[in-house]
C-alpha positions as CSV (number, residue, x, y, z in Angstrom):
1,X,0.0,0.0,0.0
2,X,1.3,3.7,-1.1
3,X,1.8,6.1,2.0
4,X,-0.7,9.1,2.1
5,X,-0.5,12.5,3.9
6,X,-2.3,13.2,6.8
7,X,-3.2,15.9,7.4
8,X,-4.0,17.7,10.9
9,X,-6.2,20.4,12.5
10,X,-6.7,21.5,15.8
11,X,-8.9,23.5,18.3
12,X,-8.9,23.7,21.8
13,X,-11.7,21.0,22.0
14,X,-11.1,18.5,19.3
15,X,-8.5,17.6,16.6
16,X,-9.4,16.7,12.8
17,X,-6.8,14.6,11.0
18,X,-7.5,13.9,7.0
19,X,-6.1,11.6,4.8
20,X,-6.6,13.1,1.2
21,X,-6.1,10.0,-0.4
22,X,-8.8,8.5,1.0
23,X,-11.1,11.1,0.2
24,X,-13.3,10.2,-2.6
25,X,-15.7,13.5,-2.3
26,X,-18.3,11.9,-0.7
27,X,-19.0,15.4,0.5
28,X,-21.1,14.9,3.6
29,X,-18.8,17.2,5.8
30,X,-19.3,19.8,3.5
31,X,-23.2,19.6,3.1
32,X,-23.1,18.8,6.7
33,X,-21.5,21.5,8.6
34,X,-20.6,24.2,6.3
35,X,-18.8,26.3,8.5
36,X,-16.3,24.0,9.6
37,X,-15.7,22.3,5.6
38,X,-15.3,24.3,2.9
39,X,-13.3,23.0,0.2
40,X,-12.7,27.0,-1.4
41,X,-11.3,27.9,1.4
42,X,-7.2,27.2,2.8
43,X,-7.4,25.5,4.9
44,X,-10.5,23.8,4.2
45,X,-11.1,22.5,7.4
46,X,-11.6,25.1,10.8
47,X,-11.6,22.6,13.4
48,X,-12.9,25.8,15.7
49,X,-15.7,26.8,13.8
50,X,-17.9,25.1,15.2
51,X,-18.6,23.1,18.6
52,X,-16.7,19.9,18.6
53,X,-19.9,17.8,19.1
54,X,-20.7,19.0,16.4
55,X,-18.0,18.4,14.1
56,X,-17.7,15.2,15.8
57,X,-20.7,14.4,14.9
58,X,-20.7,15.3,10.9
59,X,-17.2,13.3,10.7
60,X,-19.2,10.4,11.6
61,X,-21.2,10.0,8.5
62,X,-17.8,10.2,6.4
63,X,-18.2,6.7,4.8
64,X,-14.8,6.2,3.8
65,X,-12.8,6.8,7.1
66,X,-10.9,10.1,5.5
67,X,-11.7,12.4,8.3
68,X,-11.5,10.8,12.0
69,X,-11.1,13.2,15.2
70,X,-9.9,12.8,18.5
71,X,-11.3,15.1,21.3
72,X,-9.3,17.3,23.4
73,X,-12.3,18.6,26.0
74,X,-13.1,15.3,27.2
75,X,-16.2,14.4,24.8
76,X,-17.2,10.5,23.7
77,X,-14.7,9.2,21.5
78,X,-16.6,7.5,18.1
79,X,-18.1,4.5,19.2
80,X,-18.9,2.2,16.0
81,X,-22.7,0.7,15.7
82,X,-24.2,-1.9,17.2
83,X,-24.2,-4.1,14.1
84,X,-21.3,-4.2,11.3
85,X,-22.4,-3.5,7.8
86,X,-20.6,-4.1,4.5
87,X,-22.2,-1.8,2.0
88,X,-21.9,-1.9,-1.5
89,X,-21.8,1.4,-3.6
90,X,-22.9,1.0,-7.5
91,X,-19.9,1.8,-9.5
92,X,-18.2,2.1,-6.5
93,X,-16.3,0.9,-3.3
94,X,-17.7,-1.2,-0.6
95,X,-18.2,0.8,2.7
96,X,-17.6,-1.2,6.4
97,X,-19.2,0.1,9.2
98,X,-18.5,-1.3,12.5
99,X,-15.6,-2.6,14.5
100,X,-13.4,-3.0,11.6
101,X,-9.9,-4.4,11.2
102,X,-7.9,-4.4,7.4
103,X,-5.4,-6.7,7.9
104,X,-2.5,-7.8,5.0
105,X,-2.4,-11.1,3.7
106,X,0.7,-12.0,6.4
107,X,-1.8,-10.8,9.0
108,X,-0.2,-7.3,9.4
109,X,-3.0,-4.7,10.5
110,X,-3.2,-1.7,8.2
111,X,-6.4,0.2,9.9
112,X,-8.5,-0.4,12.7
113,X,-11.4,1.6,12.4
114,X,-15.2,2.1,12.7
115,X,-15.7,3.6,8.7
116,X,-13.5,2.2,5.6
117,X,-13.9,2.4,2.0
118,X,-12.0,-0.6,0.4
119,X,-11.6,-0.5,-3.5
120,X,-13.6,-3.0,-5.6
121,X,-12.7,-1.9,-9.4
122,X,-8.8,-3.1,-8.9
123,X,-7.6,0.4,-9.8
124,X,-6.7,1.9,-6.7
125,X,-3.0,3.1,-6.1
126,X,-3.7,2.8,-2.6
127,X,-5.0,-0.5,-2.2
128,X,-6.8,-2.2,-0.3
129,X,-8.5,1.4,0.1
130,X,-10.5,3.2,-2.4
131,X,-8.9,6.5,-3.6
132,X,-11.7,7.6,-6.6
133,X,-10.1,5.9,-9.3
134,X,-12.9,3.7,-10.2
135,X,-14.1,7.1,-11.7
136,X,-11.7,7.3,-13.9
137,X,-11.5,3.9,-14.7
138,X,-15.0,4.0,-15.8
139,X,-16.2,0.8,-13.4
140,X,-19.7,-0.1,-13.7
141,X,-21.5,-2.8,-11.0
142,X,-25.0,-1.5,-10.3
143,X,-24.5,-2.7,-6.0
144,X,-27.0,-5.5,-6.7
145,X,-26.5,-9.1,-5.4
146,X,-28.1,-11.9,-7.4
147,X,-26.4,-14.9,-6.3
148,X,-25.8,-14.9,-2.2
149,X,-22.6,-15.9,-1.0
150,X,-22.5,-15.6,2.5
151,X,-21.8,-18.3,5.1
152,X,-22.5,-18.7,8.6
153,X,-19.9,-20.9,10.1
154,X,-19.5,-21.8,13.7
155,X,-16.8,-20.1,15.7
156,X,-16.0,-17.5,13.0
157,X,-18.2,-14.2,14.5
158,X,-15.2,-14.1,16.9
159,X,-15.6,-10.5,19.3
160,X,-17.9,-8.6,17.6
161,X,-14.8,-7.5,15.1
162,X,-15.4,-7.7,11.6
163,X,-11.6,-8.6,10.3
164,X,-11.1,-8.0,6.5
165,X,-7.7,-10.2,5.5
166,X,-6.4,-9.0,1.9
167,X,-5.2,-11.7,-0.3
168,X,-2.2,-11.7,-2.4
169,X,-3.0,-10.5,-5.6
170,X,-6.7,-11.9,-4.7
171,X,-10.0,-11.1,-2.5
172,X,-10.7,-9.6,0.5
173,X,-12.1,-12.6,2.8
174,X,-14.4,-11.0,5.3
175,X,-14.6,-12.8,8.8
176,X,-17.3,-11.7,11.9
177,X,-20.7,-11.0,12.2
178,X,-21.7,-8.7,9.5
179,X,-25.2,-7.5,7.4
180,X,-24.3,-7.3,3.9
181,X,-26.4,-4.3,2.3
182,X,-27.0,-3.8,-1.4
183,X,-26.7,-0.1,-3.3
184,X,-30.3,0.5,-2.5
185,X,-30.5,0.0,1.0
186,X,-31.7,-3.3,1.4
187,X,-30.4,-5.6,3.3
188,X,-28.9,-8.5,1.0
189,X,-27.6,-11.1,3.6
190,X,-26.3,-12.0,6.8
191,X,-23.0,-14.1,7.8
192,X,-19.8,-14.2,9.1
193,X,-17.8,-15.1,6.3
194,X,-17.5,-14.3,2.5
195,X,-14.9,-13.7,0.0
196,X,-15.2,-10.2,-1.9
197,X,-14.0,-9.3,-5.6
198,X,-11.2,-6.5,-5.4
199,X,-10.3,-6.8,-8.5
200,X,-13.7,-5.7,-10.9
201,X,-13.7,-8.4,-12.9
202,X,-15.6,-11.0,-11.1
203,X,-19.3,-11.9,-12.8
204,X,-20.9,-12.3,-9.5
205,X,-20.4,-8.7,-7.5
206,X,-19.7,-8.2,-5.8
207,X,-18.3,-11.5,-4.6
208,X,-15.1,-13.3,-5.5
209,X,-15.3,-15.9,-8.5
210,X,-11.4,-16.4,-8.8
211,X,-11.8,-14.0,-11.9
212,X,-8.5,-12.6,-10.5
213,X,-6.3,-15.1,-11.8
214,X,-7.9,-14.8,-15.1
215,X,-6.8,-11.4,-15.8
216,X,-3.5,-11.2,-13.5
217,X,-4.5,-8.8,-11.2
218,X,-2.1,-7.4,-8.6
219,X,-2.8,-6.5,-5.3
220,X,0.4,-3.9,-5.1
């Protein structure tokens, strides 16, 4: 995985970090609290223009894990929902919600967070997370599932995590308790373990059909 810059803001009661690479302009900070995002404006963030509950509170419904914040005045620290999701987004990345660990293939962890985008189209240069370049790339996959592939498999829901282990130039295996929801909303399945395309080839989104080794795709 490429390195990305981080980027920092403080105010007396909370700091904002952002990683720009993982933005991909989801823009619900911006439609969300005005005041505090404005992409026209250097710097675009103003950590102390509004209350930190506040801002808190908007950086929570970024989907792809880009902003995060820490408090400095003592408020709750982001606590991630009662139920993981795995969402997918037509022509687009698959969002996790929850208690979420990205692991490498050799078990490394790369992010432990409550909101990650993880790309889907194969394109990314920051793999295993999205950075907008299925855009580009043109990738089209509607976020509808037609053939289930979800398990349920004793003694895999584990804490309550939901641990998402990158294969070598391969899929993302998804382990723990999870609702897998389709572009629209709905609720597609439920399991603790499934095998997800990464590489936008496979003819059964967005699961895995081993269409990876077809068309040599590389996870670095």
């Amino acid at each position: 995985m490429s390195t990305s810059k981080i980027f920092r803001y403080d105010s007396d009661g909370i700091v904002v970090t952002y990683e720009a690479r993982r933005c991909i302009h989801a823009e619900a900070c911006v439609h969300g609290l005005p005041a505090a995002f404005d992409p026209k404006r250097k710097p675009w963030v103003d950590a102390g223009a509004a209350p930190a509950d506040d801002i808190a509170r908007v950086i929570e419904r970024c989907p792809t894990g880009a902003l995060q914040y820490q408090r400095k005045d003592g408020g709750p620290h982001e606590a991630p929902p009662p139920k993981n999701t795995v969402r997918i987004a037509a022509d687009g990345p698959l969002y996790f919600h929850g208690r979420v660990q990205v692991n490498a293939a050799d078990g490394q962890p790369l992010a432990r967070e409550t909101r990650v985008a993880l790309c889907r189209c194969g394109k990314s240069a920051l793999k295993p997370f999205c950075d907008g370049s299925h855009t580009k790339a043109g990738f089209k996959d509607a976020g509808a599932v037609s053939s289930l592939q979800v398990k349920n498999e004793a003694g895999k829901s584990g804490d309550g995590a939901l641990v998402i282990t990158c294969s070598t130039d391969g899929s993302l295996g998804v382990g723990g308790d999870f609702e897998l929801v389709d572009a629209k909303g709905g609720v597609a399945g439920r399991g603790n373990l499934t095998w997800l395309c990464r590489c936008g080839g496979s003819g059964n989104k967005p699961f895995c059909d081993g269409t990876h080794k077809k068309i040599g795709f590389k996870s670095n």
